[in-house]
N, C-alpha and C positions, 0 to 999 in steps of 0.2 A: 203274866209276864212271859214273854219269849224267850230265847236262847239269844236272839240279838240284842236285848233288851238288858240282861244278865250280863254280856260280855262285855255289853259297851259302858253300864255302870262299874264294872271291876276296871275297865280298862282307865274310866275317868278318874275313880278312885286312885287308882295304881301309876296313873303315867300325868294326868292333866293337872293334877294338885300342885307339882312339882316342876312340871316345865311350862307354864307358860300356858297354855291351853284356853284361849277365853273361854269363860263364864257363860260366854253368849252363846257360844257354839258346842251344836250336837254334834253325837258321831250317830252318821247313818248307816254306817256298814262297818263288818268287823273280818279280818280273818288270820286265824295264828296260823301260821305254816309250822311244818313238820321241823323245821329248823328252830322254832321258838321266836322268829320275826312276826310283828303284828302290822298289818295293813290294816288301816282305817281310812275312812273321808268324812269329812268333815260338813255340813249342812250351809256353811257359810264362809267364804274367802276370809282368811285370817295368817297370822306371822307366824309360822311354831321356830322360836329362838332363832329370829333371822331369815325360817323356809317361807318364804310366800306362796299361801296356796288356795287354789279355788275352789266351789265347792263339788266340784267333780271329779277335781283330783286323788288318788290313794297315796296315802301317805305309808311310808316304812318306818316303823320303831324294831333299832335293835342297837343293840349294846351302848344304850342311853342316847340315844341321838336320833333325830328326824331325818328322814331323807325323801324325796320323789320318785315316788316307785312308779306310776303312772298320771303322764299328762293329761288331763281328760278333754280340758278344750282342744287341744292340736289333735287329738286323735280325735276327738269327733267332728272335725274340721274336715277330717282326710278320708270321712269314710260317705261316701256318695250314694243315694237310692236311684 
């Protein structure tokens, strides 16, 4: 088991049980800032309490609420090879 593996189960234990979090969907990435906010994304386009989000986007948990920390389809829309 990983270290992303471990946060992202404490994180589903801790955050997804309680707000909404389908079932269906993984978290693909984890990361707690030095502030105590947790950025995740999520493996599949889903509602967290009203946020609609894809699955590219990184979502913000902090002081019990979701927010859109980064777009992921518009930013990788805007970035050109």
């Amino acid at each position: 088991m990983t270290l992303l593996d471990i946060t992202a189960h404490l994180l589903s234990t801790l955050v997804v049980r309680d707000h909404n979090i389908p079932e269906s969907a993984n978290i693909d990435g984890v990361y707690v800032s030095p502030d105590g906010d947790i950025l995740f994304s999520l493996d599949i386009p889903c509602s967290l309490n009203g946020l609609e989000v894809k699955d590219k986007d990184i979502v913000k948990w902090s002081n019990g609420s979701f927010s859109l920390y980064f777009d992921g389809l518009s930013e990788r829309n805007s970035f050109r090879c």
